[in-house]
C-alpha positions as CSV (number, residue, x, y, z in Angstrom):
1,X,-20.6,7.7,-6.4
2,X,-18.4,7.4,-9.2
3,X,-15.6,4.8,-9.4
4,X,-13.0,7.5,-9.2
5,X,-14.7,8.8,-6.8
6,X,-14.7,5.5,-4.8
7,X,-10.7,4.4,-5.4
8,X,-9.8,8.3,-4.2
9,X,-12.2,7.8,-1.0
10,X,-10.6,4.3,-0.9
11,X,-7.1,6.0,-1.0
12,X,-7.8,8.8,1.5
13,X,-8.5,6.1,4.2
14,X,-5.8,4.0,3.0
15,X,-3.4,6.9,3.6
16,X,-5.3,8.0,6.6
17,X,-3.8,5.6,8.5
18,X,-0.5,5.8,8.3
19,X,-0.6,9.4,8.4
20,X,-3.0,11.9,10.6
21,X,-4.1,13.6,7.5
22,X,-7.4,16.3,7.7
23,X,-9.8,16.6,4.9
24,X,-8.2,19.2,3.8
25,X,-4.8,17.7,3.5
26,X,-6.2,15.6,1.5
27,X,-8.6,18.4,-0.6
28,X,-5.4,19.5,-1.4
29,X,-3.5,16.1,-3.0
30,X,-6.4,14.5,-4.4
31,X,-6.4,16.7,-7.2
32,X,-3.0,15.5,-8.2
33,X,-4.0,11.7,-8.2
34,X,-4.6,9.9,-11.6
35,X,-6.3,6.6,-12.3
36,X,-3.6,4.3,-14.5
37,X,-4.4,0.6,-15.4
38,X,-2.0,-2.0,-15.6
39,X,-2.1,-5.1,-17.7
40,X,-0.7,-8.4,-16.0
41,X,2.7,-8.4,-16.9
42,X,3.6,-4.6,-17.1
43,X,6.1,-2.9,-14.7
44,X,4.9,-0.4,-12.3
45,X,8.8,0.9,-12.8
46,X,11.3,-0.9,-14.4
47,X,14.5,-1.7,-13.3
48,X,17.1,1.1,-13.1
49,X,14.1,3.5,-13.4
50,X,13.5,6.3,-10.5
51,X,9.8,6.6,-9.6
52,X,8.6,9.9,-8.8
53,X,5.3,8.1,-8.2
54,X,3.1,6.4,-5.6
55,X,0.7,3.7,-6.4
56,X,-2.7,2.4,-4.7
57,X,-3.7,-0.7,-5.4
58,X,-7.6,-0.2,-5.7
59,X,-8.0,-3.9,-7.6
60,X,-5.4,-7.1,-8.3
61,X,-1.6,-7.3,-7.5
62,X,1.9,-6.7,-7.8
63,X,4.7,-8.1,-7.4
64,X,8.2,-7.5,-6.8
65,X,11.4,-9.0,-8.0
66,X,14.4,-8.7,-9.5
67,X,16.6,-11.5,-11.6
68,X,19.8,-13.6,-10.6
69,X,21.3,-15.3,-13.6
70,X,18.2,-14.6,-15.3
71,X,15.5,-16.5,-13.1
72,X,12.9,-13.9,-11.5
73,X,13.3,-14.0,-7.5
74,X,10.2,-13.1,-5.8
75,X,10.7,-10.0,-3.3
76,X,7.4,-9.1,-1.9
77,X,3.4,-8.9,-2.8
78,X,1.7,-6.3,-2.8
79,X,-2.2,-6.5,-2.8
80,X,-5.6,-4.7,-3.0
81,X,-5.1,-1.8,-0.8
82,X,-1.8,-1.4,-0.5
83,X,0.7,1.7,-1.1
84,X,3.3,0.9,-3.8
């Protein structure tokens, strides 16, 4: 098994519980995913940005937060296996 092939099987049961999805629900979205990397330190979506995207966390972290008077306040952690 490929490692794509791995992180979308990862996904599919990630998703799978959250919603009753059948194989071919998920025949039919898994085409549409893409693999992106992230260095440490690079936004998922910067602020005042829209995302029209969901993200899986197959490996690492993310974090959340947003600035008062220019310190970074934490807002929530997101980890290996989690939806974004």
């Amino acid at each position: 098994m490929s490692q794509s092939d791995y992180n979308f099987n990862t996904y599919k049961e990630t998703v799978r519980r959250i919603a009753p999805l059948t194989d071919l629900d998920c025949d039919m979205f898994i085409p549409h995913l893409k693999i992106k990397q992230y260095t440490k330190g690079s936004n998922f979506v910067a602020e005042g940005q829209i995302s029209n995207e969901i993200g899986f966390i197959s490996k690492g972290a993310f974090r959340i937060y947003y600035l008062v008077d220019g310190k970074e306040v934490n807002g929530n952690f997101f980890l290996k296996m989690s939806l974004l």
